[in-house]
MMTF fields as JSON, N, C-alpha, C and O atoms, coordinates in Angstrom:
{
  "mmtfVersion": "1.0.0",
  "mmtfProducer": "UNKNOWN",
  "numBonds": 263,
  "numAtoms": 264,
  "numGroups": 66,
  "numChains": 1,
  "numModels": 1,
  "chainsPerModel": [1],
  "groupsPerChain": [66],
  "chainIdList": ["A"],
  "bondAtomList": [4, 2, 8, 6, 12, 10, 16, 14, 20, 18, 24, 22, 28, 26, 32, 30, 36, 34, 40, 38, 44, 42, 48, 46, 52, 50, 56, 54, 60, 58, 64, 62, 68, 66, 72, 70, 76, 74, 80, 78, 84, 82, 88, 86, 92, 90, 96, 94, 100, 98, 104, 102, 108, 106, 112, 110, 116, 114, 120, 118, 124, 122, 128, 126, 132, 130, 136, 134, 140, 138, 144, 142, 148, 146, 152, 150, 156, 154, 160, 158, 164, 162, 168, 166, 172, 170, 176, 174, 180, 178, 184, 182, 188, 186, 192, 190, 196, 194, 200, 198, 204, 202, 208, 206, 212, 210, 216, 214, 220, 218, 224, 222, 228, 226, 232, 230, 236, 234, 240, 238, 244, 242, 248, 246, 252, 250, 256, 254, 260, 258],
  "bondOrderList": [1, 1, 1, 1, 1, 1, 1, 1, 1, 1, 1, 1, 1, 1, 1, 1, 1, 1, 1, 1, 1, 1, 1, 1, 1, 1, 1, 1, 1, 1, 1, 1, 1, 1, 1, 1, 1, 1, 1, 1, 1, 1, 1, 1, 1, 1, 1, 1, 1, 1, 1, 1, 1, 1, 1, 1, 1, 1, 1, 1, 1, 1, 1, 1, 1],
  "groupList": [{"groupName": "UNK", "atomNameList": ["N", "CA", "C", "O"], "elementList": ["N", "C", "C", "O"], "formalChargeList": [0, 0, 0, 0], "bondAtomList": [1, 0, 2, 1, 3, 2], "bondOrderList": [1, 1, 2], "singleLetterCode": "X", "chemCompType": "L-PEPTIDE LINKING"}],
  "groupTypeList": [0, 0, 0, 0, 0, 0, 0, 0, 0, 0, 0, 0, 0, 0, 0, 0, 0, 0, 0, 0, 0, 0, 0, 0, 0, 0, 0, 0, 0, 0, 0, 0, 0, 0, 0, 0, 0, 0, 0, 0, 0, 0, 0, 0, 0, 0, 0, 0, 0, 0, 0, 0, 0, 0, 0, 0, 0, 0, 0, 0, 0, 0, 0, 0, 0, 0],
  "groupIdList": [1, 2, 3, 4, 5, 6, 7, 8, 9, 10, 11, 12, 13, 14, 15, 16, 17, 18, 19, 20, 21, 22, 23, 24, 25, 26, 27, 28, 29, 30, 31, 32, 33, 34, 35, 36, 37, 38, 39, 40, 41, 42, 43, 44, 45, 46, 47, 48, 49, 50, 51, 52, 53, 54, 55, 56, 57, 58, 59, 60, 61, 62, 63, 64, 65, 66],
  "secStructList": [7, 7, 7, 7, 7, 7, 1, 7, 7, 5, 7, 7, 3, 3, 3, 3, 3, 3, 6, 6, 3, 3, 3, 3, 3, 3, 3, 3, 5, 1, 1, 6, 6, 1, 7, 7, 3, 3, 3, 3, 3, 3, 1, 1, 2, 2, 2, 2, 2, 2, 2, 2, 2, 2, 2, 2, 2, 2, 2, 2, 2, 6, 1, 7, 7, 7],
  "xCoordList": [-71.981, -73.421, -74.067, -73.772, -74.804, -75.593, -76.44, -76.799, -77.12, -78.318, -79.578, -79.628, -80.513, -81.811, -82.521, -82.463, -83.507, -84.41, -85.434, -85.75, -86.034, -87.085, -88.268, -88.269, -89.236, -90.53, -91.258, -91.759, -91.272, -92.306, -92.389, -91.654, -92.838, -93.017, -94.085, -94.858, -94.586, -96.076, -95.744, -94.956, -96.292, -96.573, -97.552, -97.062, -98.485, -99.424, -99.473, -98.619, -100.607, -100.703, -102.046, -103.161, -101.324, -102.741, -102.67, -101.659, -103.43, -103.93, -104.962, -105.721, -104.863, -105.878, -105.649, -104.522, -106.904, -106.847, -106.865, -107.616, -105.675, -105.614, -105.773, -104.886, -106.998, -107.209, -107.011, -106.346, -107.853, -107.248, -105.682, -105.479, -104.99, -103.853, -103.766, -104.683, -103.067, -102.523, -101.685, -100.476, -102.326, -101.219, -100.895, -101.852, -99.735, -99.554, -98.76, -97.627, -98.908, -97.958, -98.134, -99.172, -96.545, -96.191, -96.014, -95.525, -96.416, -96.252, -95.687, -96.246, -94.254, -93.886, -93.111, -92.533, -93.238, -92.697, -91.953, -92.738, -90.536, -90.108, -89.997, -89.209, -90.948, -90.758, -92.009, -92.376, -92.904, -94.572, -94.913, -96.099, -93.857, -94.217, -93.876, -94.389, -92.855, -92.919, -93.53, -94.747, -93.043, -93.996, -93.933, -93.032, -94.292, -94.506, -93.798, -94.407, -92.538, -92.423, -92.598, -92.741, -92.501, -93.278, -91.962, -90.834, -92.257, -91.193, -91.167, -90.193, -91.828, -92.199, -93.332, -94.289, -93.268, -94.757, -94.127, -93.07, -95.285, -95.484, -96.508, -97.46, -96.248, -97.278, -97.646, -97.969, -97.325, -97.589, -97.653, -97.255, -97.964, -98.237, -96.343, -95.704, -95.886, -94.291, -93.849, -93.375, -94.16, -92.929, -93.409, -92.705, -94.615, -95.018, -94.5, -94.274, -94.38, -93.524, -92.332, -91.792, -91.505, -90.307, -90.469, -89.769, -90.87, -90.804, -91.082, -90.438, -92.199, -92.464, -91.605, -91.481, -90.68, -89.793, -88.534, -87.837, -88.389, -87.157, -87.19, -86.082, -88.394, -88.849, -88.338, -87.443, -89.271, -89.358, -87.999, -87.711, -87.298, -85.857, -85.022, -84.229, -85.412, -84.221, -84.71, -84.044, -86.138, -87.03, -86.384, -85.847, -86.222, -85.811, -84.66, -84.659, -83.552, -82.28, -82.216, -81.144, -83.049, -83.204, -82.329, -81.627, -82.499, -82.531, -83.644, -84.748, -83.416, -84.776, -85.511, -84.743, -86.191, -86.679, -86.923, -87.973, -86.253, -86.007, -85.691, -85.411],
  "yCoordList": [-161.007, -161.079, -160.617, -159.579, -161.334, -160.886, -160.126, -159.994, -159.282, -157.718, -159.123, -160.257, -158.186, -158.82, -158.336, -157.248, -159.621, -159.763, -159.069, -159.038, -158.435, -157.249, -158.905, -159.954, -158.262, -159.495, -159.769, -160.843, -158.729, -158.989, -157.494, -156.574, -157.342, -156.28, -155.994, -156.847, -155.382, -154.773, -154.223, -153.279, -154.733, -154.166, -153.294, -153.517, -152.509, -151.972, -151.547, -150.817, -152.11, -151.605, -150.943, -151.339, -149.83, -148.694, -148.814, -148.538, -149.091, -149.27, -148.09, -147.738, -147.536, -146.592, -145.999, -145.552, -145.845, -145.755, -143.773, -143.118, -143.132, -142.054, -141.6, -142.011, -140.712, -141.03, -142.28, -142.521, -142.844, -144.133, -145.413, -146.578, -144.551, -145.307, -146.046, -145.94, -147.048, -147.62, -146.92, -146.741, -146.544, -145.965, -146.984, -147.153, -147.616, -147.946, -147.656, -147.516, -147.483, -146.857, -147.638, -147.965, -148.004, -149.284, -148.478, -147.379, -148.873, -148.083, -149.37, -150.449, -149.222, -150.302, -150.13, -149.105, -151.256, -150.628, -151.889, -152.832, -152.201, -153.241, -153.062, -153.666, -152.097, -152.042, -151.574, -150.406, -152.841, -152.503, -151.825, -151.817, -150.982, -149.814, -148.75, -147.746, -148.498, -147.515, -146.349, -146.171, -145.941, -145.548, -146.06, -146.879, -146.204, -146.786, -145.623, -144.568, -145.868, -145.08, -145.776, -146.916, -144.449, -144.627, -145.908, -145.478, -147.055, -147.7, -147.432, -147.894, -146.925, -146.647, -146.555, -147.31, -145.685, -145.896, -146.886, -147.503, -146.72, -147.766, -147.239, -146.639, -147.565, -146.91, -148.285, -148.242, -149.552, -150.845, -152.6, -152.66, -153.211, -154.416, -154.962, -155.132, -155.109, -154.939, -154.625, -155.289, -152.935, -152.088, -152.031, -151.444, -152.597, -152.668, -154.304, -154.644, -155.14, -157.087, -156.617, -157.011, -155.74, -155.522, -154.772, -155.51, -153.71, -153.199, -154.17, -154.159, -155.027, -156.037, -157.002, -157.487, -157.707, -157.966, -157.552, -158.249, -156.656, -155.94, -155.69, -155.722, -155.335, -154.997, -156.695, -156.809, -157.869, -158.69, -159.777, -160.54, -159.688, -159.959, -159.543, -160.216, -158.135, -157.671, -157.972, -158.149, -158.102, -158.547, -160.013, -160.366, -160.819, -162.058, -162.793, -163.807, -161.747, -161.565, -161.185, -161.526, -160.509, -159.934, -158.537, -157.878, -158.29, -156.477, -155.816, -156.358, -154.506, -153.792, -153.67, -153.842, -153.535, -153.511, -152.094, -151.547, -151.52, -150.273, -149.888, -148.727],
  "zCoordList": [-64.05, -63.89, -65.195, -65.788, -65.497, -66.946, -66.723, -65.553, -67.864, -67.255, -67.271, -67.747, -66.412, -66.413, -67.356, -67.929, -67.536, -68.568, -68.069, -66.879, -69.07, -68.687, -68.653, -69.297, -67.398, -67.692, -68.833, -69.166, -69.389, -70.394, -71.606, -71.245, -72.35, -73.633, -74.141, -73.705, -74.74, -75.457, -76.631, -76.67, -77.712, -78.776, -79.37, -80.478, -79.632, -79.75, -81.341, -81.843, -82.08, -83.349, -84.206, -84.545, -84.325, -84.658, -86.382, -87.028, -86.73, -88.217, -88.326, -87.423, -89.586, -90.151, -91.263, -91.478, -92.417, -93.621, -93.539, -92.817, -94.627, -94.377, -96.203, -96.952, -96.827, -97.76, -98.809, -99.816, -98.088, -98.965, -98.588, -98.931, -97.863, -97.466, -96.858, -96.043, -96.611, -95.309, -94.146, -94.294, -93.031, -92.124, -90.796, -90.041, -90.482, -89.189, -88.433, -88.894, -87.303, -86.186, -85.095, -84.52, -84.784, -83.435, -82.534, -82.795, -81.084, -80.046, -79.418, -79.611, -78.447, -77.979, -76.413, -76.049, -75.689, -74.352, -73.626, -73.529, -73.039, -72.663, -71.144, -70.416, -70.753, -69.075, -68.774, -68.898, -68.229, -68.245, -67.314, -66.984, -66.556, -65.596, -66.166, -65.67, -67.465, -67.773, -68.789, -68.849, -69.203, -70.423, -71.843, -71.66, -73.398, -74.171, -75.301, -75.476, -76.021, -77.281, -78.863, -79.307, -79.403, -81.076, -82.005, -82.243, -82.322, -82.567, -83.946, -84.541, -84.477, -86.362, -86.858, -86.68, -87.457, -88.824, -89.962, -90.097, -90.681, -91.733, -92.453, -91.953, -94.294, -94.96, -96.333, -97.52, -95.178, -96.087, -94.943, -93.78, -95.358, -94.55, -94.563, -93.525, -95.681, -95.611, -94.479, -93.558, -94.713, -93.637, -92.313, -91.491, -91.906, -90.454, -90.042, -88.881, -91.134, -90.52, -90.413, -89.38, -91.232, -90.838, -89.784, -89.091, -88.839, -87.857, -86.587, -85.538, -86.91, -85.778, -85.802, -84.677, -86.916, -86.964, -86.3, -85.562, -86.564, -85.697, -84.547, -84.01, -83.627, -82.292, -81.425, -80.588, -81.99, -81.508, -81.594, -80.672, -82.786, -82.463, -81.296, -80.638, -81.166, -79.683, -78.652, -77.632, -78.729, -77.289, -77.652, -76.602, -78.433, -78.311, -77.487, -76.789, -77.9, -77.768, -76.52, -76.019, -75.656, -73.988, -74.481, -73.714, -75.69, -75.749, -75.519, -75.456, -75.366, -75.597, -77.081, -78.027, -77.241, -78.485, -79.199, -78.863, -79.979, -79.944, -81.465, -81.762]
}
């Protein structure tokens, strides 16, 4: 029997300039009853595609995204 596919996933992305910076922080959750953890910061438009990148590959794959 193969594991089940979670229904669905959430990404959440908080942008905000911190003197001047770029700050982003992913909040992400693959079980929309449960609660939502910190999937990474980011201190560039780069390192937040690679994080959403990486999240949404394992959600692809019917991993968790983690």
């Amino acid at each position: 029997m193969s594991p089940a596919v979670p229904p669905g996933a959430v990404l959440m992305v908080r942008v905000w300039f911190d003197e001047g910076d770029l700050r982003v922080r992913l909040t992400a959750t693959d079980d929309l009853e449960g609660p939502a953890h910190t999937l990474g910061v980011a201190g560039d438009v780069d390192g937040a595609c690679d994080l959403v990148r990486t999240w949404l590959t394992a959600v692809a794959a019917g991993g968790r995204g983690a």
